[in-house]
C-alpha positions as a Markdown table, in Angstrom:
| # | Residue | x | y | z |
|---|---|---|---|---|
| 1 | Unk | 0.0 | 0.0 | 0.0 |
| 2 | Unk | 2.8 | 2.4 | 0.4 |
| 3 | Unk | 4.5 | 1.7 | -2.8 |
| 4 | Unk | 0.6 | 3.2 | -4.1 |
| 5 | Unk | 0.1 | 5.9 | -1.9 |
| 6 | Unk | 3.5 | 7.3 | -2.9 |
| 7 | Unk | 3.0 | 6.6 | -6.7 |
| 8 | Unk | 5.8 | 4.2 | -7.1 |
| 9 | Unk | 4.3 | 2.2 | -9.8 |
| 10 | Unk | 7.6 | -0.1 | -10.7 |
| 11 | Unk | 7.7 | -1.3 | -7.1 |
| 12 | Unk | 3.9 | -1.4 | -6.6 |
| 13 | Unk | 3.7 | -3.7 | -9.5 |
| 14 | Unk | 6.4 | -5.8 | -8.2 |
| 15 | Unk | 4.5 | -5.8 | -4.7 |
| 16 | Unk | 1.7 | -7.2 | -5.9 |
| 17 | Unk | 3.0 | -9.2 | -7.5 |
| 18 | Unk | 4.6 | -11.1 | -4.9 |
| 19 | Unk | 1.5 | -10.7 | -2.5 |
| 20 | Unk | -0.2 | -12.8 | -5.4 |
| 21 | Unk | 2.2 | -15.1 | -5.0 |
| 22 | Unk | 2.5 | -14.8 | -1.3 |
| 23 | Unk | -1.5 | -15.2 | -1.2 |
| 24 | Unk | -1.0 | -17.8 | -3.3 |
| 25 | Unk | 1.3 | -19.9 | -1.5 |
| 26 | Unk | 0.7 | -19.3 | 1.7 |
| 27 | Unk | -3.3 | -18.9 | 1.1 |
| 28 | Unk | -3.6 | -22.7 | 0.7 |
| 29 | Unk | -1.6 | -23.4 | 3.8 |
| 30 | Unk | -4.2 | -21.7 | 5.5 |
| 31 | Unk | -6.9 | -23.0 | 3.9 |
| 32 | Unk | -5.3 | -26.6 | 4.8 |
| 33 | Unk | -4.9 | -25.6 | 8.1 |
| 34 | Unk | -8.5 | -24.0 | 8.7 |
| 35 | Unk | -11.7 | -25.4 | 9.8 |
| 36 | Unk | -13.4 | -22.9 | 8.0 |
| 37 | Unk | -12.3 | -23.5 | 4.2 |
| 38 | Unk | -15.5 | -23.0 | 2.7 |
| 39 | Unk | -15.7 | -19.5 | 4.3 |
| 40 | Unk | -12.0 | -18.5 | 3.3 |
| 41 | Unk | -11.7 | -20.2 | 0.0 |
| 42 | Unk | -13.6 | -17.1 | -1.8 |
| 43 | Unk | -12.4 | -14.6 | 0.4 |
| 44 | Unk | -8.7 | -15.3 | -1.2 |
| 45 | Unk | -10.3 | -16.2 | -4.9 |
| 46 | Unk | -12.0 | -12.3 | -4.5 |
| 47 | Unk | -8.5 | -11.3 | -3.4 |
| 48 | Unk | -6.0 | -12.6 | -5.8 |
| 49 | Unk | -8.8 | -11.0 | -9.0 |
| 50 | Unk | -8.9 | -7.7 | -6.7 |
| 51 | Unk | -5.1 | -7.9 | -6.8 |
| 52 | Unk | -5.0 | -8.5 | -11.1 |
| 53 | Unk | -7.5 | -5.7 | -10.9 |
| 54 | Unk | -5.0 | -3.5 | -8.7 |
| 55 | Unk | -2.3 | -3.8 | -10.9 |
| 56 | Unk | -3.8 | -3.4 | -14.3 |
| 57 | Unk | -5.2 | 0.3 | -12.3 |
| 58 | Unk | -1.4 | 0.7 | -11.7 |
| 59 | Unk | -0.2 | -0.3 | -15.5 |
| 60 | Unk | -3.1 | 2.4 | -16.6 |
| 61 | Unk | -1.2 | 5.2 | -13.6 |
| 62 | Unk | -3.9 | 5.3 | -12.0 |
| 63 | Unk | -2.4 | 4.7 | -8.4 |
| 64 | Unk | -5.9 | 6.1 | -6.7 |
| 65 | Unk | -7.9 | 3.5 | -8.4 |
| 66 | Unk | -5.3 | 0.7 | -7.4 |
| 67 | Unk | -5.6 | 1.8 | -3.7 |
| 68 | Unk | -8.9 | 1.7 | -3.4 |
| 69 | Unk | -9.4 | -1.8 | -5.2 |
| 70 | Unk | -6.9 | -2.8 | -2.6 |
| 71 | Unk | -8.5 | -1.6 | 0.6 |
| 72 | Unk | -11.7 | -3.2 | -0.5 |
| 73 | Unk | -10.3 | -6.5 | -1.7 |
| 74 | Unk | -8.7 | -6.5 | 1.7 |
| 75 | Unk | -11.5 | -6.0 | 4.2 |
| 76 | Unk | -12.9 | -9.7 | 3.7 |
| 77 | Unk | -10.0 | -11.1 | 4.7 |
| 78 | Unk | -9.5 | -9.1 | 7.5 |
| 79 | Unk | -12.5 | -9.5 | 8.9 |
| 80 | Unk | -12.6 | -13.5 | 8.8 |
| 81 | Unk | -8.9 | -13.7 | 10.2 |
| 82 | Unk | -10.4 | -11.5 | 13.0 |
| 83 | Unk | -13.9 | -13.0 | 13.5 |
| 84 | Unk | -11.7 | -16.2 | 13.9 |
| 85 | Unk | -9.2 | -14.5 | 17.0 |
| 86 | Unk | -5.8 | -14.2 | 14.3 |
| 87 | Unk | -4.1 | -11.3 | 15.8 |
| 88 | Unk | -1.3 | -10.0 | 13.6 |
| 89 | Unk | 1.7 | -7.4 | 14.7 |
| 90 | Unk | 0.7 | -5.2 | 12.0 |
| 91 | Unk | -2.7 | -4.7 | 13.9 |
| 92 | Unk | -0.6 | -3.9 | 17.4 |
| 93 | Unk | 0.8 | -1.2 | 14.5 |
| 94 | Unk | -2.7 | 0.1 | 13.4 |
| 95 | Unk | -3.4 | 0.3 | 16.8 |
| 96 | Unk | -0.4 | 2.4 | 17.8 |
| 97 | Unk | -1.0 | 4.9 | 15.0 |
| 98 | Unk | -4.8 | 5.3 | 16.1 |
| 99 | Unk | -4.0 | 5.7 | 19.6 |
| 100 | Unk | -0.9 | 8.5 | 18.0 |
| 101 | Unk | -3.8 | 10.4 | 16.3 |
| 102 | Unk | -5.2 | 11.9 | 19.8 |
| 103 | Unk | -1.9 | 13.2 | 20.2 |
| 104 | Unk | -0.8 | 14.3 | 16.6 |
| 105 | Unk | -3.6 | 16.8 | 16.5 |
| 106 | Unk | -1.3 | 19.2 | 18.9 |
| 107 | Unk | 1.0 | 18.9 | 16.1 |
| 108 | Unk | -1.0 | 20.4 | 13.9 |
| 109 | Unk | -2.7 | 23.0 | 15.7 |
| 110 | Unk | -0.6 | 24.3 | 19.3 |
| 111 | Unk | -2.1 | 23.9 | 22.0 |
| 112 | Unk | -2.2 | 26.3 | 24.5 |
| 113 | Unk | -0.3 | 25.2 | 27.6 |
| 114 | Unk | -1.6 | 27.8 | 29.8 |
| 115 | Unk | -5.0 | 26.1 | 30.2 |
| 116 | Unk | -4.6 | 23.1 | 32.7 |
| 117 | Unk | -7.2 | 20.7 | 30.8 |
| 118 | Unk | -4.9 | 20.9 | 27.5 |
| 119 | Unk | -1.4 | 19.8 | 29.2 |
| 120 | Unk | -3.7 | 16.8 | 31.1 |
| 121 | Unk | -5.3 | 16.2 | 27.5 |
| 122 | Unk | -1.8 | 16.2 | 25.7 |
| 123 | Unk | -0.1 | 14.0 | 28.8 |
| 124 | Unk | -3.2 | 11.3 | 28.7 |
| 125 | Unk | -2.6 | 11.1 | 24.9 |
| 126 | Unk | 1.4 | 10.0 | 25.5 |
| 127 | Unk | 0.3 | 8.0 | 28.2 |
| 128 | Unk | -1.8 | 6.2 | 25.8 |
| 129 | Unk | 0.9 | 6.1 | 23.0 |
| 130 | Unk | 3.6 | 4.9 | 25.5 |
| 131 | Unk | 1.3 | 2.0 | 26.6 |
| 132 | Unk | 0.8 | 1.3 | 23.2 |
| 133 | Unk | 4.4 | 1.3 | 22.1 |
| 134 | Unk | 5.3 | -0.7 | 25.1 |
| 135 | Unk | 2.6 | -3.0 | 23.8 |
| 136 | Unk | 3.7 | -3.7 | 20.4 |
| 137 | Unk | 7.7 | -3.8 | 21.5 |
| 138 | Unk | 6.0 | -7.0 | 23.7 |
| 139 | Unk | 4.4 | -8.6 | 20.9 |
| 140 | Unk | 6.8 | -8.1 | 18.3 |
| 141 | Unk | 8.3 | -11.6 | 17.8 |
| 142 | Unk | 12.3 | -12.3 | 18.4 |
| 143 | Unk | 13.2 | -11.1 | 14.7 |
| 144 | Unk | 11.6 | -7.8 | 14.7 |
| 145 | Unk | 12.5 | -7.2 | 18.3 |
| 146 | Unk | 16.4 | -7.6 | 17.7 |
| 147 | Unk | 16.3 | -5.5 | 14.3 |
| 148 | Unk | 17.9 | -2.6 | 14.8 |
| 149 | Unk | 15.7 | -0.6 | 12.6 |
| 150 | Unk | 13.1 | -1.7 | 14.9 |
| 151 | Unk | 14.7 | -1.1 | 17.8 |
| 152 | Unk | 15.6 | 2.7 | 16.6 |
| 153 | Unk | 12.1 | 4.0 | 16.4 |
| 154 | Unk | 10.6 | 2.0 | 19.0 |
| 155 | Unk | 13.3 | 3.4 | 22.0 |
| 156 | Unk | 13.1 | 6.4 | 19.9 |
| 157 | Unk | 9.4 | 7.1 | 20.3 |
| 158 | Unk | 9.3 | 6.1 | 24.1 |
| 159 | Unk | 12.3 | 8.6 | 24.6 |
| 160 | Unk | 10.3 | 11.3 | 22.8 |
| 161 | Unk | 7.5 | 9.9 | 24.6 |
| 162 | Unk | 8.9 | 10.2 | 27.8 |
| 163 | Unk | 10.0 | 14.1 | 27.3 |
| 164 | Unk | 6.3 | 14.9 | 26.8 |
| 165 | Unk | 5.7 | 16.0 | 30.4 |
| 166 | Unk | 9.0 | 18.0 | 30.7 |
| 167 | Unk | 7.9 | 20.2 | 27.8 |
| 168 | Unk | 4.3 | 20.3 | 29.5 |
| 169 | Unk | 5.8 | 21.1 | 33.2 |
| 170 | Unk | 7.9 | 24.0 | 31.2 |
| 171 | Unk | 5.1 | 24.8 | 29.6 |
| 172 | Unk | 7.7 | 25.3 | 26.6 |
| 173 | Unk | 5.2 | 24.7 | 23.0 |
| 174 | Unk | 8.4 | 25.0 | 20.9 |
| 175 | Unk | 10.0 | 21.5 | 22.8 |
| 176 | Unk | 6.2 | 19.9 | 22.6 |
| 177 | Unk | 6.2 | 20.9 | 18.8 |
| 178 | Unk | 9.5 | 19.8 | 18.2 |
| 179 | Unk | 8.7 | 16.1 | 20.0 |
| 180 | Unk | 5.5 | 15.6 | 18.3 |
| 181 | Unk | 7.1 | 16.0 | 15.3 |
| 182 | Unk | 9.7 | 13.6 | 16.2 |
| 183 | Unk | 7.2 | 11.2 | 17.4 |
| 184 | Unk | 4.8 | 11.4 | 14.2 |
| 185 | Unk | 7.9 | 10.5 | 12.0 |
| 186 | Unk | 8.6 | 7.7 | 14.2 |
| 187 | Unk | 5.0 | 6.7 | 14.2 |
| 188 | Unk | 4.8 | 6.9 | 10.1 |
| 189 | Unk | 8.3 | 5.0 | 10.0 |
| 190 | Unk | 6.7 | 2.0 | 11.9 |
| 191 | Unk | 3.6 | 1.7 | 10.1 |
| 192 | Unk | 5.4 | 1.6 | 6.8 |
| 193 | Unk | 7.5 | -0.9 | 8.2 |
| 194 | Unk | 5.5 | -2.9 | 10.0 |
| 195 | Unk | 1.9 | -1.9 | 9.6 |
């Protein structure tokens, strides 16, 4: 999805390309392993056509057509992997950057850290993000724990995190500006990455 909302048609093609043949592969594993076959088995057909669709959109540049094919090819399958309890760590990802979004909004409009309710609003927000971060550093497996890619904006975001209430003790906007911003490219890095 990021290779199409960035308009990079050569590796977008290539992308979905292997997802087909991830989907593919792996698709009928699942379906092997699954009690419920006859609900999966045309969740994955609809996919893998929405995916041909996808990238003819791509072939024709039009990267807004492919995106949207994709996001609706991909809802079926998400919801039977979660109606059936699979938890993935890109969903500990989405969760993060919805949890970030009551937080981001100070980026984009500063607050005013006079008012006592705003620095309580702003610190409950990196509460909730730190919990969250702390969260999916716990359920990343072994692999993506030790990476240090990983590793660099997950201690980076829980450092910025963590300087949240110094900038709203100070009541200092240009520090809080600066760490949101830090914290909203750390937050876009990891759901590119992971999510």
């Amino acid at each position: 999805m990021a290779y199409l909302a960035h308009d990079n048609a050569d590796l977008a093609l290539t992308a979905l390309d292997r997802w087909r043949s991830t989907l593919r592969t792996e698709g009928a594993k699942l379906v092997a392993l699954t009690r419920r076959r006859s609900d999966l088995n045309p969740v994955l057909e609809a996919l893998d056509a929405s995916l041909v669709e996808a990238a003819k959109a791509v072939e024709r540049e039009d990267g807004a057509r492919a995106r949207e094919i994709v996001l609706a090819a991909t809802a079926p399958l998400e919801a039977w992997r979660r109606s059936g309890g699979l938890a993935l760590f890109s969903d500990c990802i989405a969760d993060l950057s919805g949890r970030y979004d009551a937080l981001d909004r100070y980026r984009l409009v500063r607050p005013e850290l006079a008012e006592a309710a705003v620095r309580a609003g702003i610190g409950v927000a990196a509460t909730d993000v730190a919990a969250a971060v702390s969260r999916c550093d716990a359920q990343a497996g072994e692999t993506i724990r030790s990476d240090p890619e990983f590793r660099r904006m997950a201690d980076g975001m829980s450092a910025s995190l963590a300087k949240v209430p110094v900038a709203l003790d100070a009541r200092d906007p240009e520090l809080l500006h600066r760490l949101l911003i830090e914290l909203r490219a750390f937050e876009r890095l990891l759901a590119f990455r992971y999510g």
